[in-house]
N, C-alpha and C positions, 0 to 999 in steps of 0.2 A: 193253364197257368201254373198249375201245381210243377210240372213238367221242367219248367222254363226256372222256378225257383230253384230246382232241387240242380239246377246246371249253374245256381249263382251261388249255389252254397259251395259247391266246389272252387268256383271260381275265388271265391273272396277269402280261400284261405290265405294267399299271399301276402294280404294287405295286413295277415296278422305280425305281431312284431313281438316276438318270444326274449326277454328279457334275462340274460344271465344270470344268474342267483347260486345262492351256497347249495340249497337244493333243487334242483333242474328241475323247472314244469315240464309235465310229460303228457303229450294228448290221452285222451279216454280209448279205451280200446274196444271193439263191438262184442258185446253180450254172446257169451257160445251158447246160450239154450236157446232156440229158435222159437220164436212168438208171431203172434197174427194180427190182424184186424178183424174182426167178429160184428163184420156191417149188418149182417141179419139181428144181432141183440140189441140196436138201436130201436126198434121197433116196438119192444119189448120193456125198453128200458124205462120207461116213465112209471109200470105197472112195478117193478121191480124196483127202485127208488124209492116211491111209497113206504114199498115193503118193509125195507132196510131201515130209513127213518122212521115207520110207526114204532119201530125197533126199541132206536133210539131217545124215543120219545119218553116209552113206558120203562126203560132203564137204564138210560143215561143221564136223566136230567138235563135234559134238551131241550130249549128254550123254543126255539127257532130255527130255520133253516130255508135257506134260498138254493137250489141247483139251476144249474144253465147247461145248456150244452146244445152245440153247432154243430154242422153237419155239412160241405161243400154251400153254404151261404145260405143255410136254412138253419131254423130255431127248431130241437126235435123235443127240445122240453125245456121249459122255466117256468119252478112254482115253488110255493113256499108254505113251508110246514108251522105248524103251531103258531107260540103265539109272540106278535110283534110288540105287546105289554102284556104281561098273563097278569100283573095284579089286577086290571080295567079289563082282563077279558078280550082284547084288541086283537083279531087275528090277524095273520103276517098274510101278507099278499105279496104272489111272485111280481106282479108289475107296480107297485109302487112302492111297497117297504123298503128300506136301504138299509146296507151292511155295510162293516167297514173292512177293509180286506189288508190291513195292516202292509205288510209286506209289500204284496204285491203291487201296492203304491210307487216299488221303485220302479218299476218295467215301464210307468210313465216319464218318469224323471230319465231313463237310459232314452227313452224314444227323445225329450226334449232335448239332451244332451247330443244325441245322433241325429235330430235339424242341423244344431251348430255347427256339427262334423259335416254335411253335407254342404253347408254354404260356405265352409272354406273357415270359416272364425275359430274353429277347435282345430287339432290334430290329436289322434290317439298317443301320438309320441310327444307331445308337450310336458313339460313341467306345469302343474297343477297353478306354481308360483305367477304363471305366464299370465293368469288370468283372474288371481282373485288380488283383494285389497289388503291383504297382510300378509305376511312368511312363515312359510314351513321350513325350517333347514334341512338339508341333506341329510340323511340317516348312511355312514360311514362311505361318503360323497355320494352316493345315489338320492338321485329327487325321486318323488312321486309323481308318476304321469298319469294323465288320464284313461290309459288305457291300464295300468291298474285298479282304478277305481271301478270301473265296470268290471273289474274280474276278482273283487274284492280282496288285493294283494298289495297294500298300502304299508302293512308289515306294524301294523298300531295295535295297541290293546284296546280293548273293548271300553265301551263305555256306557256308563248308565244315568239316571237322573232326570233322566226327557219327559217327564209323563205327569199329569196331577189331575185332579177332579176339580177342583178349586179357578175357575180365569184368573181370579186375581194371583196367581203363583204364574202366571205364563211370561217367559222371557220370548222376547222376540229371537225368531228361528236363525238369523243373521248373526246377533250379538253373541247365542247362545256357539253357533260354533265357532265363531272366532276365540272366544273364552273357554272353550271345553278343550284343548287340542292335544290327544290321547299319545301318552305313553307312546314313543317307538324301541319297538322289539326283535323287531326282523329287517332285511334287508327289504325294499319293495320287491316284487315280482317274484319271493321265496317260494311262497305257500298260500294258499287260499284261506283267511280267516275271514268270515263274514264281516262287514264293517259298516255300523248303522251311520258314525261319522263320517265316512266314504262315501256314501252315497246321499247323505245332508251335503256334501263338501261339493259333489256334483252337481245338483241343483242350485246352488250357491255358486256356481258356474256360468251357470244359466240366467242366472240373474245379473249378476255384474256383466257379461256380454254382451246379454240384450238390453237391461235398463227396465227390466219387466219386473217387478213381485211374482212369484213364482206359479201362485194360486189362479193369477192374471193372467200369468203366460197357459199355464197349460188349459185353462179354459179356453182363449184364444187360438191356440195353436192342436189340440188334440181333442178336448172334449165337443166343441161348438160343430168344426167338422166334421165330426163323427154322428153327430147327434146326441152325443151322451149327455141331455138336459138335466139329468136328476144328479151327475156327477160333480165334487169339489175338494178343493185341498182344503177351504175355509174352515175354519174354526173361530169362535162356537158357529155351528153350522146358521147358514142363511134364510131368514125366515121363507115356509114353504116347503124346506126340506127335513127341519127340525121336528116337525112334527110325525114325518113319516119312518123316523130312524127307529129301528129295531131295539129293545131295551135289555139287555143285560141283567142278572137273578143270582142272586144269592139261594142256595136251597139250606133250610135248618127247620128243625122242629116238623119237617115233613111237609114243609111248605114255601115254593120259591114267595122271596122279597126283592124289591125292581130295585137295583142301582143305579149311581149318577154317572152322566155323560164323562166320557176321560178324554184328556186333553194332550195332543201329541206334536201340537205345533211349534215346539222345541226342536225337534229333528220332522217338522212337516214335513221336507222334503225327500223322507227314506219313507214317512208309512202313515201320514195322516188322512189318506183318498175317504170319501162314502161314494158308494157306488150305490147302482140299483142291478139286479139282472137281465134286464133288458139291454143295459146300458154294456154292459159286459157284456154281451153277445154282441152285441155291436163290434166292441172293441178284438173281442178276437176272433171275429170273422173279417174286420179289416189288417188285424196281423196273418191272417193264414191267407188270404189273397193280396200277398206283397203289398200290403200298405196304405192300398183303399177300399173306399165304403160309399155305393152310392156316387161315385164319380167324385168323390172327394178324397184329397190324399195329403198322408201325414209325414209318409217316409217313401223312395225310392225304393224299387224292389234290393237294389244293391245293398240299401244302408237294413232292410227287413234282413234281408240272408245275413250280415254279417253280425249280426244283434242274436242271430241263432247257430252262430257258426264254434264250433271249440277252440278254447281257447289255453284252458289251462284243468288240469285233475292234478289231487293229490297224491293219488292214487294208481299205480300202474294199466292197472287192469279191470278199474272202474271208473263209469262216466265221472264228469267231473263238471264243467263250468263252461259257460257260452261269452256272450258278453252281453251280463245281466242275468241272460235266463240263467235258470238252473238245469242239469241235461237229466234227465231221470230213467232214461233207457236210451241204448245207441242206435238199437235195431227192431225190427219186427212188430211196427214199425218206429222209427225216435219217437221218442217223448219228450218234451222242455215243455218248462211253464215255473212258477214261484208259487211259494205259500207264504200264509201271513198268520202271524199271531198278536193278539191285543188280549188286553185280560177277561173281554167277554168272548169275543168274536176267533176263532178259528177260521181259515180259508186258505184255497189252495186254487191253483190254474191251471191246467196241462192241458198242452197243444202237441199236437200232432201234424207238422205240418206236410205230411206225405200224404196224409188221408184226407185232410179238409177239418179233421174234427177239434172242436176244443170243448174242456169243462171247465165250469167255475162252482165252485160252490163254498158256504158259507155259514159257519154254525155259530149260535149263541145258546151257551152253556153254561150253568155253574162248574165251580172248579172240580168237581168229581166227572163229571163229562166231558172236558177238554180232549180225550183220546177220541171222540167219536169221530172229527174231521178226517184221523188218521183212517178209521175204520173207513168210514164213507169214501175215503178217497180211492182205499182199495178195493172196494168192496165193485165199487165203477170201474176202475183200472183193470179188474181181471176180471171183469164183464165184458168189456168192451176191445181189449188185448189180451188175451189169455196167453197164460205161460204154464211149458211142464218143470218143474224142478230138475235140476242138475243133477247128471252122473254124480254118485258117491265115488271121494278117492279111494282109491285100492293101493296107491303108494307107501310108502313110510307117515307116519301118524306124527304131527306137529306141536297138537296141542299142548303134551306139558313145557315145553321149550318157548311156547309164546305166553303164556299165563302169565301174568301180574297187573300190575295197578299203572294206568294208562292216564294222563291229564289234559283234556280239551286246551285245542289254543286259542281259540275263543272264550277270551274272558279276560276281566280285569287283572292286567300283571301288577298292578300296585299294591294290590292287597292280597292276602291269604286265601287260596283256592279253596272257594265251597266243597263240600264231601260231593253233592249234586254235577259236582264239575270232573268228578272223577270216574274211569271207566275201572270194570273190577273183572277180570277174563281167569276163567275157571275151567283148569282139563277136565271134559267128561270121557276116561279112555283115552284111550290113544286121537281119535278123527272128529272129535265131538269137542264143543265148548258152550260154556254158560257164558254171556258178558251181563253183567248189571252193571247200568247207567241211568240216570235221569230218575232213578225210582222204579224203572223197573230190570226184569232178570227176563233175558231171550236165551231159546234155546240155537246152536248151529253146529252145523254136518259140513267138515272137509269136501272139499269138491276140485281141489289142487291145489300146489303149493302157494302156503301162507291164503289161500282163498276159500273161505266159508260162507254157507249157505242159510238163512234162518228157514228152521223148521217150521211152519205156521199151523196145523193142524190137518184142520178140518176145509178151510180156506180151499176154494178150489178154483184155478187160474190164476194163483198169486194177486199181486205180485210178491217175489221173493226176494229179501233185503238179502243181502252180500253183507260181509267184511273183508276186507286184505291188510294182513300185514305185510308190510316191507319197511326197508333198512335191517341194520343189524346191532345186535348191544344195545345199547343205550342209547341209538338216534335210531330206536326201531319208533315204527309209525304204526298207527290201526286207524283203518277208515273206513267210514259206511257209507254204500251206494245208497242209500237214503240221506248223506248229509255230504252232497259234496263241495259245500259252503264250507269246511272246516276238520281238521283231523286231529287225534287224540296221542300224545308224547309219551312213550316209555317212560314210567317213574318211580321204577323200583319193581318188588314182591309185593305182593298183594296182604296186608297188616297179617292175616292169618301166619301166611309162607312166612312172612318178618320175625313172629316171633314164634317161630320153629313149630306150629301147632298143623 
């Protein structure tokens, strides 16, 4: 089966449809450090999971934790760490507790949306307009197609406001984006900026086509066949499952406090899923065998390959984007899958579909612990593919000519860019650079022109983040093979260099 997919991934490049734009999408290009599949550390791996999260437990402020992980149509582990209410004492169980996996939520909404595509009612080349009940106009005559939308290249600014603890603040998800409809700033098909209205706008697709509620549809149509019983878009959740949902903490005074349920059925359709892990293994052991599960089937092996196929990077020389997935390595063997964030919950997905394997996993943390997802994601990732680090350059040294203050295109262009929204790249030497973004400062080693490598330590099998810059002057770019939902804009000297210090 594997065999037969990896001959339709090739095949359904054609059907892709690469959109003109000011700046040319340009496919990902394959990883020069050669990597593996490490099938004997499966075995091992449930011992060594443990390990990691008792880790995280004792200092991260780690609430909780679900892992999953498939193996050619086998569960080689799912179980769940700490605790599912630590004020009651409730411990988290890998088979019934449920997590909310934010994000990852959209990889159902792309699969609903590629039903449509299959039965003829969608086209990837549509206007967006073709098929919902209000107007987008042309952004400098170019419409929004759908086949944007899954590559998150709508060319909109960001937008925020979707989330509350309160129901009574809940606007219905329908109204909420006909009324929110974001700032356009790029042409469609420019550049890859993540777009949570994009992919609400697509589910919202799905519904005016079919005539379904969305929560409706995908129960019907992907969760019922699959088997995934414990799964839903509903909110507030459904009595039965309410009770099993994993609780979210505050830590202070040295002591986690439970917090209230959050409410995301304002953009339901990009990231309000609960899941269980069971149910997630289900789910992506019927993605890695084209489609079904148990003789039941969601997608054509065609419409699976083309849902994992490239579509568009930012970046020359780094993976880039699928349609939906995210692509996280090219080679040895690819990697695609999505991550999710929500204010308690962390999670992350990766699929391998050359191997058979996929992970899920899913953390609830106070805010000092929210990096542990990262940790845990690698920590599995160079367990299970191990990488050796990249030749150092030995050419001419870059770094002081790329240094200065870089600003994400992801985000609200109406208003004044957060300090948090800004990247800060610092010559160390000639081949060496610091960037601090997000709060924190990474270190990176040249490994060839405008392409850097992060240094990780101690870390052994990576995986190893990249950067590339490309362009020149002032439409220079920097982008992280870690984020290839979105890239970072030349904008200016870095406050230091500014004021001559």
């Amino acid at each position: 089966m594997h065999a037969v997919r990896k001959l339709l991934l090739a095949g359904s490049a054609a059907l892709l449809m690469l959109t003109p734009a000011a700046v040319a999408p340009v496919m990902a290009q394959p990883a020069e450090t050669a990597a593996v599949f490490n099938e004997a550390a499966l075995d091992t791996l449930p011992a060594f999971v443990d390990g990691v999260i008792a880790q995280q437990i004792a200092s991260r402020e780690v609430v909780s934790a679900v892992v999953t992980v498939v193996h050619q149509g086998e569960i080689v582990l799912n179980r769940a760490y700490g605790f599912a209410d630590f004020e009651n004492r409730v411990p988290a169980d890998g088979e019934t507790t449920l997590y909310r996996p934010g994000s990852i939520s959209k990889m159902f909404t792309w699969i609903a949306l590629m039903q449509l595509i299959e039965q003829g009612r969608v086209s990837l080349d549509d206007d967006v307009n073709d098929h919902i009940d209000f107007e987008i106009p042309a952004f400098q005559g170019q419409p929004i197609t759908v086949l944007d939308l899954f590559r998150h290249t709508p060319g909109m600014s960001d937008v925020g406001g979707f989330t509350t603890t309160d129901e009574a603040d809940l606007i219905d998800h329908a109204q909420w984006t006909r009324e929110n409809l974001p700032e356009r700033v790029q042409v469609p098909g420019a550049e890859a900026a993540y777009s949570n209205w994009g992919t609400s706008l697509a589910g919202y697709i799905v519904e005016q086509v079919t005539g379904e509620d969305f929560a409706s549809y995908t129960e019907r149509h992907i969760f019922e066949p699959l088997g995934m019983t414990s799964s839903t878009f509903r909110e507030p959740l459904p009595e039965g499952l309410i009770e099993r949902i994993a609780l979210g903490a505050d830590f202070a005074d040295g002591r986690f406090t439970s917090r209230s349920f959050d409410y995301y059925s304002m953009v339901m359709l990009a990231g309000s899923a609960t899941v269980s892990g069971p149910d997630m293994a289900r789910f992506m052991m019927a993605m890695l065998d084209g489609g079904a599960l148990d003789g039941q089937r969601i997608l054509s092996e065609q419409s699976v390959a083309l849902l994992e196929t490239n579509t568009i990077a930012n970046a020359p020389r780094l993976p880039g984007l699928a349609h939906g997935y995210l692509v996280y390595r090219e080679e040895g063997p690819r990697l695609i899958g999505h991550a999710g964030a929500m204010r308690d919950f962390r999670s992350n997905m990766i699929l391998s579909p050359e191997t058979g394997t996929g992970i899920f996993l899913s953390i609830v943390a106070a805010p000092a612990g929210r990096p542990a997802q990262g940790e845990l994601s690698a920590a599995i990732t160079g367990r299970l593919f191990p990488q050796e680090p990249a030749p150092r350059w030995n050419g001419v040294g870059e770094a002081e000519q790329l240094a200065g203050r870089y600003l994400v295109n992801r985000r609200d262009h109406s208003s004044e860019p957060h300090p948090l929204q800004h990247a800060v790249v610092k010559a160390v030497g000639d081949n060496a650079i610091t960037i601090t973004a997000i709060g924190q400062t990474l270190y990176f080693e040249q490994i060839g022109p405008g392409l850097f490598e992060q240094v990780t330590g101690l870390r052994e099998g990576g995986p190893f983040d990249r950067v590339e810059f490309y362009g020149t002057g002032d439409a220079r770019r920097l982008s992280f093979a870690s984020q290839p939902f979105m890239n970072w804009h030349y904008a200016g000297p870095a406050e230091e260099d500014a004021a001559g210090e």
